[in-house]
C-alpha positions in Angstrom: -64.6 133.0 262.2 -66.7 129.9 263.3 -64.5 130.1 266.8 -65.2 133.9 267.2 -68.1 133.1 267.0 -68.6 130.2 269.7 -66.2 131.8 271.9 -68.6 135.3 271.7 -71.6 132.8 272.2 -69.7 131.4 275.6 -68.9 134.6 277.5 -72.7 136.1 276.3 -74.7 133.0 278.0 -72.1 132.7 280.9 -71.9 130.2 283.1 -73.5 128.0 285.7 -71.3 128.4 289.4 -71.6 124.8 290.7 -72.0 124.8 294.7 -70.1 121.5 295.7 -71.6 118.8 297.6 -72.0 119.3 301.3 -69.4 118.2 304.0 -70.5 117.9 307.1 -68.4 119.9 310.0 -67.1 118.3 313.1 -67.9 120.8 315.3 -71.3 120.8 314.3 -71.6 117.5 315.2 -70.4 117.7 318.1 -73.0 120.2 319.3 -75.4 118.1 318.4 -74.2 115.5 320.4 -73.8 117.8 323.6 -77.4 118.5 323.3 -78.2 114.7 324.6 -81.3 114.5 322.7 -83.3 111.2 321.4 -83.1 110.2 317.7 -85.5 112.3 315.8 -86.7 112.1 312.1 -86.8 114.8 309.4 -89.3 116.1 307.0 -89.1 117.3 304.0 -88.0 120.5 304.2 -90.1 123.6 302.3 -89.4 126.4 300.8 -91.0 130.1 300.3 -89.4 129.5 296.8 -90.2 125.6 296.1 -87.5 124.4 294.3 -85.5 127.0 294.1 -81.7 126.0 292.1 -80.0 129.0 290.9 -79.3 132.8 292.4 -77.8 134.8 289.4 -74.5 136.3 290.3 -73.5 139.4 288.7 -74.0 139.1 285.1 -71.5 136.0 284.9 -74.2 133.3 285.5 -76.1 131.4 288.1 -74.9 130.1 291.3 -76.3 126.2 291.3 -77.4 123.4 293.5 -79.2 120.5 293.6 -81.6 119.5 293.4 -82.7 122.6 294.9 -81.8 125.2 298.0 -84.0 123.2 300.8 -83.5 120.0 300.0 -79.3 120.9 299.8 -79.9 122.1 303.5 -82.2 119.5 304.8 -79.9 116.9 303.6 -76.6 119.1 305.4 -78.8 118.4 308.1 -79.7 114.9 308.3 -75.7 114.2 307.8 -75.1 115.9 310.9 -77.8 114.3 312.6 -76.2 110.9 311.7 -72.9 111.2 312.6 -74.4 112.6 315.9 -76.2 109.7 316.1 -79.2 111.2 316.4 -81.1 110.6 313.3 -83.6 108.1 313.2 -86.7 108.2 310.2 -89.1 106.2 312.5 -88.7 108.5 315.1 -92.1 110.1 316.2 -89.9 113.2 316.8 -90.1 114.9 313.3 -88.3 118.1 313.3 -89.0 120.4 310.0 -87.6 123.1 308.3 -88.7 126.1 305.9 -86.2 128.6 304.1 -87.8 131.8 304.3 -84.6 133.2 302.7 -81.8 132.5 300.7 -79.4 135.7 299.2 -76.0 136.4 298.6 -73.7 139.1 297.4 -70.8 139.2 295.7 -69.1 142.4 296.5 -65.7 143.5 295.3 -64.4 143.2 298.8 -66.4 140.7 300.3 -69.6 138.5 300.1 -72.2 137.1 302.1 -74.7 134.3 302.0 -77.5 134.9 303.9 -80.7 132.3 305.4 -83.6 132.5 307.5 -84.8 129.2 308.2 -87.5 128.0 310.1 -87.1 124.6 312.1 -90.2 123.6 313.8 -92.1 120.2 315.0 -95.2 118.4 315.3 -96.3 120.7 318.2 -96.2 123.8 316.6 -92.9 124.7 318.3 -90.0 126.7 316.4 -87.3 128.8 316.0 -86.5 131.2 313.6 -83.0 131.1 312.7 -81.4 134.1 310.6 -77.6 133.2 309.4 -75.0 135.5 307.7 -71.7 134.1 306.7 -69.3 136.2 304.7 -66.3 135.4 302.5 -63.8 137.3 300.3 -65.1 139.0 296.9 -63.4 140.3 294.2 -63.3 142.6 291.5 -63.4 140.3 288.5 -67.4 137.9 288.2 -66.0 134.9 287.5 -63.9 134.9 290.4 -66.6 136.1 292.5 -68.9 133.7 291.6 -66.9 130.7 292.1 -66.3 132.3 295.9 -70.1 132.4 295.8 -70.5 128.9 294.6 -67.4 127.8 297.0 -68.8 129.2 299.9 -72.1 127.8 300.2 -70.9 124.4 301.9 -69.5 126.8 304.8 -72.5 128.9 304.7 -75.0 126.3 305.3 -72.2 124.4 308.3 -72.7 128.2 309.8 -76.7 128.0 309.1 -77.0 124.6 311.3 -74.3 125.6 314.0 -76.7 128.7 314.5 -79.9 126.4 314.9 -78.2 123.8 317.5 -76.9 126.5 319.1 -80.1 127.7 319.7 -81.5 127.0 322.8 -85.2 126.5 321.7 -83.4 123.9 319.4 -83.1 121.2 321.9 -86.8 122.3 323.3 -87.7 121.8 319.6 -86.1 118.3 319.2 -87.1 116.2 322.6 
């Protein structure tokens, strides 16, 4: 009875979707390079939902990060920065960043994260930057959600290729 119980009690509250930590991609690197810019610092990065940690997916549980959405992203983004060799925190060249947005789905088919990010600097110059990046669903939660939680690495490599590539980026950062 007692493990009826606990395992009704487990599938009820769900589960928390765990986004791994963030790998930084080569190719995003070596954009950054390409764009021969000086070292430049970075601020803390803001939110429209401060401290956002957790999406609910479906009605499995809550797809996780930490410690929260923008400061997963700004970090993703300092990485690069350093193994561009570009990244400096003394630099007088502070580029910011605000996440207007931050969704997914989790369809049967297919999913989607999706980010609007603002990077801007000291003189009031910025870019708006809206990333999609889609990945497989499936039928069942708990598969989906793990794709969810799986895919976010990917999703925020795709966010920062899209602002490098950008060319108000490099207008942004010198």
């Amino acid at each position: 009875m007692f493990l009826a119980t606990l395992a009704a009690v487990a599938m009820l509250s769900g589960c928390a979707y765990n986004a791994s930590p963030y790998g930084a991609s080569v190719k995003n690197v070596e954009s950054i390079k390409f764009l021969n810019i000086k070292p430049v610092a970075v601020a803390k990065f803001e939110s429209s939902k401060p401290g956002l940690a957790s999406i609910t997916c479906r009605a499995a549980g809550p797809v996780t990060v930490s410690p929260s959405f923008e400061s997963y992203i700004e970090k993703a983004f300092i990485d690069e920065l350093k193994l561009a060799g570009v990244y400096d925190p003394a630099s007088s060249m502070v580029v910011s960043g605000k996440l207007e947005e931050v969704d997914f789905s989790s369809g049967i088919t297919d999913g989607k994260w999706l980010f609007t990010l603002v990077v801007s600097n000291a003189r009031k110059e910025s870019v708006s930057i809206k990333s999609v990046f889609g990945f497989s669903g499936s039928f069942v939660a708990d598969k989906a959600c793990q794709e969810v939680a799986q895919a976010l690495g990917p999703a925020v490599q795709k966010l920062i290729e899209d602002v490098v590539r950008d060319p108000k980026f490099k207008q942004i950062a010198m």
